[in-house]
C-alpha positions in Angstrom: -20.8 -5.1 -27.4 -18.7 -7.4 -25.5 -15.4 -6.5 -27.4 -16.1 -2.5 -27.3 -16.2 -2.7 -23.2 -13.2 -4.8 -23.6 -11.4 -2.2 -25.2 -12.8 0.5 -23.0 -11.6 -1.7 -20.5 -8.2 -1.5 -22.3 -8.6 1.6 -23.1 -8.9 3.3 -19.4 -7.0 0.6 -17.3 -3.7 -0.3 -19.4 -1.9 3.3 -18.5 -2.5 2.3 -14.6 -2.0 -1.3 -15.0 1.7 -0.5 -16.7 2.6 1.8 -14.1 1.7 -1.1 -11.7 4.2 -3.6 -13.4 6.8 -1.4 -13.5 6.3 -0.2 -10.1 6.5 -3.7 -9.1 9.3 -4.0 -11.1 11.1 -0.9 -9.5 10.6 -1.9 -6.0 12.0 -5.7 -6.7 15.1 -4.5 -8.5 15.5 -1.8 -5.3 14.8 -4.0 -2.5 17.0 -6.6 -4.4 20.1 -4.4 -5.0 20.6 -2.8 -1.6 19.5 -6.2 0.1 23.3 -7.1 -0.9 24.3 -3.7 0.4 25.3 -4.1 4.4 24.4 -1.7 7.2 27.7 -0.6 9.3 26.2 -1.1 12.4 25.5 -4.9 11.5 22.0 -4.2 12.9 18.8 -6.6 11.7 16.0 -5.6 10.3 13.8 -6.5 13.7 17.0 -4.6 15.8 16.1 -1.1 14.1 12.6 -1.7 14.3 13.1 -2.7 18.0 15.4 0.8 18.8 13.0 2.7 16.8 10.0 1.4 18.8 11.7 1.4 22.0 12.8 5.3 21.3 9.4 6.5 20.3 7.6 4.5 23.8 6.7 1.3 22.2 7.9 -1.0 23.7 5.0 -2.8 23.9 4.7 -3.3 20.2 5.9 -6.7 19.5 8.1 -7.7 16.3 7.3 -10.8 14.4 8.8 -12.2 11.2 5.9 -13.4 8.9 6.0 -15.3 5.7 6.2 -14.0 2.2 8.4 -11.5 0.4 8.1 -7.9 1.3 4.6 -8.8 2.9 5.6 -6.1 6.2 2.8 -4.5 8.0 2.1 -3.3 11.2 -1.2 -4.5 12.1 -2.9 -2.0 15.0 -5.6 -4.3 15.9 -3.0 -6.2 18.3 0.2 -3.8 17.8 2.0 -6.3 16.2 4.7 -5.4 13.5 5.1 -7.9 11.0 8.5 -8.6 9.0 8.9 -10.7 6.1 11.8 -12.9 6.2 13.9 -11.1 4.0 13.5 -8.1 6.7 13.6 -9.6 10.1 16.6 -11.2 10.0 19.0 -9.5 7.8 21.8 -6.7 7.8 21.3 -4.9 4.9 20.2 -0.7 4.1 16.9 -2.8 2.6 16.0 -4.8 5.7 16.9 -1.4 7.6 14.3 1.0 5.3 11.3 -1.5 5.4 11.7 -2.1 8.7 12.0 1.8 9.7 8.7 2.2 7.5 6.7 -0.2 9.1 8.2 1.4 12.6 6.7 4.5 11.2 3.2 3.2 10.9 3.1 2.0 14.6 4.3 6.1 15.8 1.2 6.8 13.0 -1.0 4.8 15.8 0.6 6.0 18.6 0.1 9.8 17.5 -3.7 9.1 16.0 -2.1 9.9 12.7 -6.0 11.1 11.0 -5.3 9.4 7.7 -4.3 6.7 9.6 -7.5 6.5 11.6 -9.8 7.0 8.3 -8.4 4.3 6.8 -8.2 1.8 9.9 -12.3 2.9 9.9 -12.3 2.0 6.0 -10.8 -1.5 6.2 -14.1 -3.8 7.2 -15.9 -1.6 4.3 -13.2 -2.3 1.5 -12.8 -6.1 2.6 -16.5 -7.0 2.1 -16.8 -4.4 -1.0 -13.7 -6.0 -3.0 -15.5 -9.1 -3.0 -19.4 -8.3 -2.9 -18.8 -4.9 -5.1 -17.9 -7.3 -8.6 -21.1 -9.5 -7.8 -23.4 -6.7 -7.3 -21.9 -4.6 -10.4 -22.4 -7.1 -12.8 -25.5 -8.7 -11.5 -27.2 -5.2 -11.9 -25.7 -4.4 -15.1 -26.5 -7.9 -17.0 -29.9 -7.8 -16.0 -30.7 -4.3 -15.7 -31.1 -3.4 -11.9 -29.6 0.0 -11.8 -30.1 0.0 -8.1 -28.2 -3.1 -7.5 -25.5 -1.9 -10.4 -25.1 1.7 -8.2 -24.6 0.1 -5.0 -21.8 -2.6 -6.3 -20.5 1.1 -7.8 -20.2 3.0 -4.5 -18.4 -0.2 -3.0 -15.8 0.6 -6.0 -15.8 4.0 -5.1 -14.9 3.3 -1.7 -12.2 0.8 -2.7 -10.5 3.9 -4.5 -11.0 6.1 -1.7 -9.1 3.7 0.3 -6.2 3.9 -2.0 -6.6 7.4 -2.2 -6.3 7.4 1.4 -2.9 4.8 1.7 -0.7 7.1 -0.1 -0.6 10.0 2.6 -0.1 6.9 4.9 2.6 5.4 3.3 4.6 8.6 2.2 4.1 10.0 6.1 5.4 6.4 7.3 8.6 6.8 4.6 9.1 10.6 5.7 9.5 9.6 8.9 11.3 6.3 9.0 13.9 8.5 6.7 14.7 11.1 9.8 14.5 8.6 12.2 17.1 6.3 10.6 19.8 9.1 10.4 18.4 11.4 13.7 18.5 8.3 16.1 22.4 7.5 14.5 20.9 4.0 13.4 22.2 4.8 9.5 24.8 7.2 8.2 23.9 9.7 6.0 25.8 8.2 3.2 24.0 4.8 3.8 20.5 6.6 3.4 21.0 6.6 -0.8 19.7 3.1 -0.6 17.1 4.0 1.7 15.6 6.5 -0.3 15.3 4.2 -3.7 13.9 1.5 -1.5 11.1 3.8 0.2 10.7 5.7 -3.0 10.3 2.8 -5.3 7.4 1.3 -3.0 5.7 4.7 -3.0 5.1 4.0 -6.7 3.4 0.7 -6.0 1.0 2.7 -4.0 0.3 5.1 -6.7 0.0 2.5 -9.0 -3.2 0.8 -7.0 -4.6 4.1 -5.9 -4.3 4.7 -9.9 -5.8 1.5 -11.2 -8.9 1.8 -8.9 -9.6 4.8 -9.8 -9.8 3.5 -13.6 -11.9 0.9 -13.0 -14.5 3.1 -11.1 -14.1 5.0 -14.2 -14.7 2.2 -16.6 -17.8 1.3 -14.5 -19.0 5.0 -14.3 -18.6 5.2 -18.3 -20.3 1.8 -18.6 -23.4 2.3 -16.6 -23.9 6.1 -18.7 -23.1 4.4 -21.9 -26.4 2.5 -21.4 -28.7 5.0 -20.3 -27.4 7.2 -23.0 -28.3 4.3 -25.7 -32.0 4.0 -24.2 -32.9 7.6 -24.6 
């Protein structure tokens, strides 16, 4: 028993958990290259995010440097953008990309971006769920309480959707931090190479978790119907 949901397990999560470490992988070796690559305007991270918000009314959005690598956000509870060292103070077409992304996220507030909105709703939801959803699963499942199995299963399902959800987020946040960067004449065309393998090797990442949770609502799913199946 134990060993043939462990290779279920296997079975449905190892595609998306490999795409996971080498989208990890990708963005590292990205961020890493082109962090050695210099900007010609000799502009920070925290100065294009500071034009960008400035340019798009935003002024009022303040620009922190936070710790952790590549841990940026923009956090719309207190309109605060958050830069990772690596970021905030550096000249490099990295620093620049990141930091017109996260810039991208605070015009997403500004405008009511809807995926945007959905998923700022979401976020109490998925933080109690990631937690509580595990406990309830398993609790129901060992000791047979379908109800109590089915509700730690809908907090999984929401965890996906929530992932489902990021990638328009992300992808609209790249899109436009890409025209913004070369429309405002804060990068050259020819400096937007980097840019673009930055941006496009973090959208991976985000397929990656949108990917593995929908596997392991999957896994759960085929888990709970593999029972009732062996008790008719």
């Amino acid at each position: 028993m134990y060993f043939g949901s462990y290779g279920l397990y296997l079975l449905i999560s190892l595609p998306a958990l490999l795409l996971g470490l080498w989208a990890q992988s990708k963005v590292r070796s990205s961020f890493n290259k082109y962090s050695q690559v210099r900007t010609s305007n000799g502009m920070s991270g925290s100065d294009v995010a500071r034009r960008i918000l400035d340019n798009n009314g935003l002024s009022e959005v303040a620009i922190k440097e936070t710790r952790g690598t590549l841990s940026d956000n923009y956090d719309p509870r207190n309109k605060t953008l958050n830069l990772s060292a690596g970021v905030y103070g550096e000249n490099s077409i990295a620093s620049a990309g990141v930091a017109a992304h996260e810039a991208g996220h605070a015009i997403q507030h500004k405008e009511a971006y809807g995926p945007l909105k959905i998923r700022s709703l979401m976020i109490p939801t998925v933080q109690i769920g990631s937690w509580l959803g595990p406990i309830l699963f398993f609790i129901g499942y060992f000791f047979s309480y379908n109800n109590l199995a089915y509700i730690g299963l809908l907090m999984f399902v929401a965890i996906a959707l929530f992932s489902i959800l990021t990638l328009p987020v992300e992808l609209d946040a790249s899109k436009r931090a890409k025209s913004i960067l070369v429309s405002q004449g804060i990068l050259y065309s020819g400096e937007m190479e980097g840019v673009n393998r930055v941006l496009d090797a973090a959208a991976w990442t985000y397929v990656a978790a949108a990917a593995q949770a929908v596997s392991t609502v999957l896994y759960y799913v085929l888990l709970l119907s593999g029972r009732s199946s062996r008790r008719r």
